[in-house]
C-alpha positions in Angstrom: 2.6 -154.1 16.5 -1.2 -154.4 15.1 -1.7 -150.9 16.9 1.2 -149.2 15.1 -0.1 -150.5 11.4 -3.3 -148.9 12.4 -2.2 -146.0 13.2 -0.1 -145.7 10.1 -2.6 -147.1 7.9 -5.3 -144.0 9.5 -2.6 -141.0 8.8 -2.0 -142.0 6.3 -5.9 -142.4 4.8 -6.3 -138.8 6.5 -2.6 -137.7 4.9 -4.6 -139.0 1.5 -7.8 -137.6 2.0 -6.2 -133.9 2.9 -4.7 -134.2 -0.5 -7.3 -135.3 -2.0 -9.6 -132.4 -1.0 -6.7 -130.4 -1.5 -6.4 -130.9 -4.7 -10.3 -130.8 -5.1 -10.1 -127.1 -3.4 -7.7 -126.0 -5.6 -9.2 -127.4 -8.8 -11.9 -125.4 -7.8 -10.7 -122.3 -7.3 -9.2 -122.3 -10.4 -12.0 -123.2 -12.3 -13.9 -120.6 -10.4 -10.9 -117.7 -11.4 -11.6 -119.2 -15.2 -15.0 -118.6 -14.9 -14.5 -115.3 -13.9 -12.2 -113.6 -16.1 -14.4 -115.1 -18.7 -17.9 -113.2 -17.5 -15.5 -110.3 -17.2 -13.9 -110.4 -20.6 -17.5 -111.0 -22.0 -18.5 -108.2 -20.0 -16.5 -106.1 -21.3 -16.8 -107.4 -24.9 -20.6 -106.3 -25.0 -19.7 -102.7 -24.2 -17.1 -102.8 -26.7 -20.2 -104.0 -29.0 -22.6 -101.2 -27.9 -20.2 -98.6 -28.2 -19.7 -99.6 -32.1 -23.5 -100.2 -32.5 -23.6 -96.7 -31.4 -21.5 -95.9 -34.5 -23.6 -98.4 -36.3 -20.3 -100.4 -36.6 -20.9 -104.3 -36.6 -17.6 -105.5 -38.4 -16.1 -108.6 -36.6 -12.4 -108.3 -37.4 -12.4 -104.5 -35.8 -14.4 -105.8 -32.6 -12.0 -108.8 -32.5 -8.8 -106.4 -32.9 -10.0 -103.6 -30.3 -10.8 -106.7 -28.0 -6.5 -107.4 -28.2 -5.6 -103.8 -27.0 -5.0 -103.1 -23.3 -8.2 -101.2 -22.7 -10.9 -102.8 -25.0 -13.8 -100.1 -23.7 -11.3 -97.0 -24.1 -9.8 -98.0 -27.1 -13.7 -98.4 -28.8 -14.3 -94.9 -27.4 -11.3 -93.0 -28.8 -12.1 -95.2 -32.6 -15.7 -93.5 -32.5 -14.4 -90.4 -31.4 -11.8 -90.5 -33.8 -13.4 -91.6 -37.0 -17.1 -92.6 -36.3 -15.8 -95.9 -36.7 -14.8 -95.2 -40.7 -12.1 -97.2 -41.5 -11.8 -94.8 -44.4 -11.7 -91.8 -43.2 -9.1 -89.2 -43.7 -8.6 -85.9 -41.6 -7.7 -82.8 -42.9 -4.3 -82.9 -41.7 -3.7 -86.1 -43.5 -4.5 -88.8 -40.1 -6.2 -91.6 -41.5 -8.0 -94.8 -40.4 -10.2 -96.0 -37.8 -7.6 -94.5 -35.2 -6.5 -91.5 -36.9 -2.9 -92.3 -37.4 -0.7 -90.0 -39.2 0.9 -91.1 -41.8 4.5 -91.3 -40.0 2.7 -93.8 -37.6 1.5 -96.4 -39.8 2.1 -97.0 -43.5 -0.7 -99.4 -44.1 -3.4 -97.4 -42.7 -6.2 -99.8 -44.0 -4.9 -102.5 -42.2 -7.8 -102.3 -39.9 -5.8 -104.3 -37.2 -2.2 -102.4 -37.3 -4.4 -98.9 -37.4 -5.9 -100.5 -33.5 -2.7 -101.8 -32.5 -0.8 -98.9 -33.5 -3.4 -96.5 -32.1 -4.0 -98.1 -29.4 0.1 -98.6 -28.6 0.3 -94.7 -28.9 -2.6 -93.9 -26.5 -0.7 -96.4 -23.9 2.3 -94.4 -24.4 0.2 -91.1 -24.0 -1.2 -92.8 -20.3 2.3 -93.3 -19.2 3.9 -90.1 -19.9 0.9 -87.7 -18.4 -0.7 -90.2 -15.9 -4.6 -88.6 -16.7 -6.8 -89.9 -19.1 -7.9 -86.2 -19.9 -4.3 -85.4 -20.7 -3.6 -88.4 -22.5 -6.6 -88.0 -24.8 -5.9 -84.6 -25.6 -2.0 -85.8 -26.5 -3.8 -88.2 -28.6 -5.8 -85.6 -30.6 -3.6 -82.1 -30.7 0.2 -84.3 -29.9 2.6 -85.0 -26.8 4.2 -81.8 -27.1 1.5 -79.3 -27.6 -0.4 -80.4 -23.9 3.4 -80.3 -22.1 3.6 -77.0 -24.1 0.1 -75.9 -22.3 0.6 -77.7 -19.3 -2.9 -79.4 -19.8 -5.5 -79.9 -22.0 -4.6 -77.4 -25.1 -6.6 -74.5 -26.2 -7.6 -75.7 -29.3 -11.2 -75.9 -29.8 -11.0 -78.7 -31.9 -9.3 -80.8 -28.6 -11.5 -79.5 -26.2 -14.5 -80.8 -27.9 -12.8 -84.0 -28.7 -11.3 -84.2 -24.9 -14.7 -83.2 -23.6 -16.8 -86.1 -26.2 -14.3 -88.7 -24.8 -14.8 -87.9 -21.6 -18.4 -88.1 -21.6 -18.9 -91.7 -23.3 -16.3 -92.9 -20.8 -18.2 -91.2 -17.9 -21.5 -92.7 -19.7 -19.7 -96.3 -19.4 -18.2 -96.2 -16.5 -21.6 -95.0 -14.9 -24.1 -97.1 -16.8 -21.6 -99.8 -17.4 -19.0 -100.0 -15.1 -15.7 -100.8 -16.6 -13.7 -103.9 -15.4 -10.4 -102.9 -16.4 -9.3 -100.6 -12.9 -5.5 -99.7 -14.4 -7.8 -96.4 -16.5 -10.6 -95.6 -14.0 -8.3 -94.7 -11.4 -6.9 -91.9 -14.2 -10.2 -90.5 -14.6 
């Protein structure tokens, strides 16, 4: 009888101690996944701070609002493609804001986080239809319909150059500063 209580009293300290460290492993793990999506996100938060220090951009509520998009990095490349990070600026055809929206897009261009959002929605869309970065750029800047129209990039000189200045700063970042978010590099 003494033997049996020992035996059951030592599974079950060894039952408790493989929960405990269990537990302990698992807590962690976790803690180590936290950590890392948090160098990551800060990774990728000081590119999105060079690239507007490039543009000599150092406003806080459009750093914060390109930081909510799906591709922070991108999304700061297109804005200083786009409108040298001006949140005033108007095109010639009438696009306005930091993104360049047309007017149909967004009513309250100067609504410096609806102009990201909305911008940054649109690219997304752009991503998804054409599956290329180079196309969905060039959708961004000339329209949907003109680069299925062309079958690529269009002949505009206007999109070429703007296709051609994206692509470089992304190549820049991607080589100098690798980007963490995979879903767009593999579109490049």
């Amino acid at each position: 009888m003494v033997l049996k209580k020992n035996i059951f009293k030592f599974f079950t300290l060894v039952f408790m101690t493989l929960i405990l460290v269990g537990t302990a492993t698992y807590y962690i793990c976790e803690f180590n996944k936290i950590n890392q999506l948090k160098k990551e996100r800060q990774a990728v938060s000081d590119k999105v701070t060079i690239i507007m220090q490039l543009y000599h951009c150092n406003n806080r509520k459009i750093h914060d609002s390109i930081m909510e998009t799906f591709d922070p990095v991108l999304i700061a490349i297109v804005i200083g493609v786009e409108s040298e990070y001006r949140s005033n600026a108007v095109s010639a055809a009438g696009c306005r804001g930091l993104m360049q929206l047309s007017p149909d897009k967004l009513e309250d261009w100067r609504n410096v986080q609806k102009n990201i959002q909305t911008g940054s929605e649109y690219l997304a869309e752009q991503l998804n239809r054409f599956g290329s970065l180079e196309l969905a750029i060039a959708a961004y800047n000339a329209g949907p319909a003109s680069v299925s129209k062309y079958k690529g990039v269009p002949p505009y000189s206007e999109t070429k150059e703007y296709v051609k200045k994206a692509k470089l700063l992304s190549l820049a970042f991607d080589h100098f500063l690798p980007w963490t978010t995979e879903r767009v590099r593999h579109l490049l």
